[in-house]
C-alpha positions in Angstrom: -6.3 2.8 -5.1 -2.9 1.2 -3.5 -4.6 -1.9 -3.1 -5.7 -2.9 -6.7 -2.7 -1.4 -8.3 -0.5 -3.8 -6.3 -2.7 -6.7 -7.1 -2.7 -5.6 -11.1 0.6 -5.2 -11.1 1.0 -8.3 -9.9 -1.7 -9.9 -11.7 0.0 -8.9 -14.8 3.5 -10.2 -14.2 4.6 -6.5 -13.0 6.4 -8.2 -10.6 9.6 -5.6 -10.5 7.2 -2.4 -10.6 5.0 -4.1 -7.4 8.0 -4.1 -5.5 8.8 -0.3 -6.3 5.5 0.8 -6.3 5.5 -0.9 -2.8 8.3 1.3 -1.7 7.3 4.4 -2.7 4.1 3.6 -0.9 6.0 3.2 2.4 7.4 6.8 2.0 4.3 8.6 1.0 1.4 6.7 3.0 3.2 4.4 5.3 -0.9 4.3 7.0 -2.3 3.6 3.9 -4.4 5.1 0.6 -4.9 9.1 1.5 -7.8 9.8 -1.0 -7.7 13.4 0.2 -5.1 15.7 -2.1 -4.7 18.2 0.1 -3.0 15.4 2.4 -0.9 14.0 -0.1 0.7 17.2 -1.1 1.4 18.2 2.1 3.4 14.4 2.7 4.6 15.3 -1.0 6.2 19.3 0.6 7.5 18.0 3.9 9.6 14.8 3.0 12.9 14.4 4.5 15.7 15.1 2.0 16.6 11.4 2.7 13.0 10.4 1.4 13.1 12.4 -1.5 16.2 11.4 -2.4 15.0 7.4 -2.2 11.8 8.4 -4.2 13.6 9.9 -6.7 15.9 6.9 -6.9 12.7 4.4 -7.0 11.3 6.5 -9.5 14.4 6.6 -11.8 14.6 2.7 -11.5 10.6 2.3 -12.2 11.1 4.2 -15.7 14.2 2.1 -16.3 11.8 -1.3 -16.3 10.7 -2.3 -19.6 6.7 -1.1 -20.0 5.3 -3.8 -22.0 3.5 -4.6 -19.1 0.7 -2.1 -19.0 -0.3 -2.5 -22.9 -2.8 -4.9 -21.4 -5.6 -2.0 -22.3 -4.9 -2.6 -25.7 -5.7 -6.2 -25.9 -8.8 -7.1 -27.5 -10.6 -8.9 -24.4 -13.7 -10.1 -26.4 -12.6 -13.7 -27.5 -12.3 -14.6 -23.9 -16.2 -14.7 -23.4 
């Protein structure tokens, strides 16, 4: 789901976490979505130390961004019909 999490991030003005998300993206499926888990583990086990060093860096910096963002399940959507 790469693809619509990108566009509701930045549909939501998640601006800061698109561009993270983005780059961890390039380091675990650089061709794309992998729907298979076996395949993603295995990308997961065998990434450079250099990788997982930059993923763990993006990941620090993606909890450091404020989360108000993704409250947006708790809106009450009704009054816009």
């Amino acid at each position: 789901y790469t693809p619509e999490v990108l566009d509701a991030l930045n549909y939501f003005g998640a601006k800061e976490h698109a561009k993270l998300f983005e780059q961890m993206v390039e380091i675990l499926a650089p061709d794309g979505s992998i729907v298979d888990q076996k395949k993603r583990e295995k990308i997961v086990s065998n990434l450079s130390e250099s990788n997982s060093t930059k993923l763990d860096q993006l990941t620090d910096a993606w909890y450091k961004l404020p989360n108000w963002e993704f409250y947006v399940n708790e809106w009450n959507w009704n009054h816009i019909n």
